[in-house]
Structures are given as structure tokens and as C-alpha cells.
N, C-alpha and C positions, 0 to 999 in steps of 0.2 A: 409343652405348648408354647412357654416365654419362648424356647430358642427357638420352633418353626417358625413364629413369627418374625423373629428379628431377623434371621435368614432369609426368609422373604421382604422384609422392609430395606435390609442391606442390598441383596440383586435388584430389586426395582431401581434403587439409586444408584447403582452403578449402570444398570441401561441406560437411565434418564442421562448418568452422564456422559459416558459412552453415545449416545442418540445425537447429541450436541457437540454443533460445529463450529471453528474457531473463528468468532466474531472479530476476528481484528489479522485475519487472514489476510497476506497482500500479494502481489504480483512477484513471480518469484526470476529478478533481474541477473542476467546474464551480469559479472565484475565488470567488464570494459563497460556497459552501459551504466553502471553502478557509479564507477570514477568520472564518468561526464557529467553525468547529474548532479551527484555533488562539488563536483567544479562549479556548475552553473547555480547553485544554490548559497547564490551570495547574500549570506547573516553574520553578524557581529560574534554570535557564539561558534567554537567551533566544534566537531562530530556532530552534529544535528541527526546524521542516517535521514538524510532526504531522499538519498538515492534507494531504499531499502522499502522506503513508506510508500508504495506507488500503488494507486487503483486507477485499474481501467473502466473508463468512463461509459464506454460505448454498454460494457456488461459486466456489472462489478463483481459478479460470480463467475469471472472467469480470471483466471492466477497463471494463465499461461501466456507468457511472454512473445507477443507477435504484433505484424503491423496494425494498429489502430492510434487513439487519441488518448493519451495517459495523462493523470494528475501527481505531483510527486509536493511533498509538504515535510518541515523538520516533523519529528517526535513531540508534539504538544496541542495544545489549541491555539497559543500564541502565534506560531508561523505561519508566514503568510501560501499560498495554496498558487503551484506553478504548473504550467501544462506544459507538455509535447506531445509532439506525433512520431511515431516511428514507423517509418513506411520503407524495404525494402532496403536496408542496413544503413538508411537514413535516418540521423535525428534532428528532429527539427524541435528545439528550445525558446519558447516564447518568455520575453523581457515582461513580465509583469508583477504589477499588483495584488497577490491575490488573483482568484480564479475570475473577478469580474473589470477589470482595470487592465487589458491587454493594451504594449506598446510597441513592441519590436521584435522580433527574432534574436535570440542572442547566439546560436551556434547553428 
């Protein structure tokens, strides 16, 4: 009886973890858009993988790489949170602050 139950308590946790989706899932970037991102992700440390951390804003449940308005940030909470748009093998990198302090265009 001990082992049909534990057999049942073990597959139930393995559905439960199996069922569950990866909370820290990100947009899955084309290299050449990888290495402008991180060009433009000017910090004092270096490898940050800014270019790697990107969600799309418009549907954050979507990990496929196409024209819309993207967020891209180092690996931490410390870094400050940068946008672009990529529209049509165009990238457009905005000079900011953080996600609410926009100034310029940078590429």
C-alpha cells in the first residue's frame, strides 16, 4: 500500500512539474540583433546579457522574435530597463533611463 501511494504522490509531482512553464522565459533573439543590443547597453560592468533578457511588451507571451516594441535589461534588478522597436529589419534603440525617462534614439 506504502508503495502505491508513493507512486502516486511521485507522478502527481512530476505532472505538477511538467504542467509548469518557464517563468523567466524570454524572446528568443536572432545573434546580429543580440550584438547591437549589447553594444547599446552602455554599463560600467561588462557581459551583462542584455541582449539575451528581452520581452516583448506589446504580448509578453510571445518569445518569437518579429516587428513590435521590445524591452531588453542586464541580468539583475539593479539595471536600468531599455526599449526598442524593430520594425522591418529595422532597429530602432532608444537613449534612456530606465523604461520611464526616454531621450533620444541611439542607433
Amino acid at each position: 500500500m506504502k508503495k502505491i501511494l508513493l507512486t502516486i504522490i511521485v507522478m502527481m509531482v512530476f505532472c505538477f512539474v511538467k504542467a509548469q512553464k518557464n517563468p523567466f522565459q524570454r524572446v528568443n533573439i536572432p545573434d546580429s540583433i543580440f550584438l547591437r543590443l549589447e553594444e547599446a547597453y552602455t554599463i560600467d560592468a561588462k557581459d551583462v546579457n542584455a541582449g539575451r533578457n528581452v520581452i516583448n511588451l506589446s504580448n509578453s507571451r510571445d518569445f518569437v522574435f518579429k516587428n513590435g516594441i521590445y524591452s531588453f535589461k542586464g541580468q539583475g534588478p539593479h539595471y536600468p530597463r531599455k526599449i526598442f522597436i524593430f520594425n522591418n529589419d529595422m532597429l530602432f534603440i532608444f537613449n534612456n533611463e530606465g523604461a520611464f525617462n526616454p531621450k533620444d534614439k541611439a542607433i
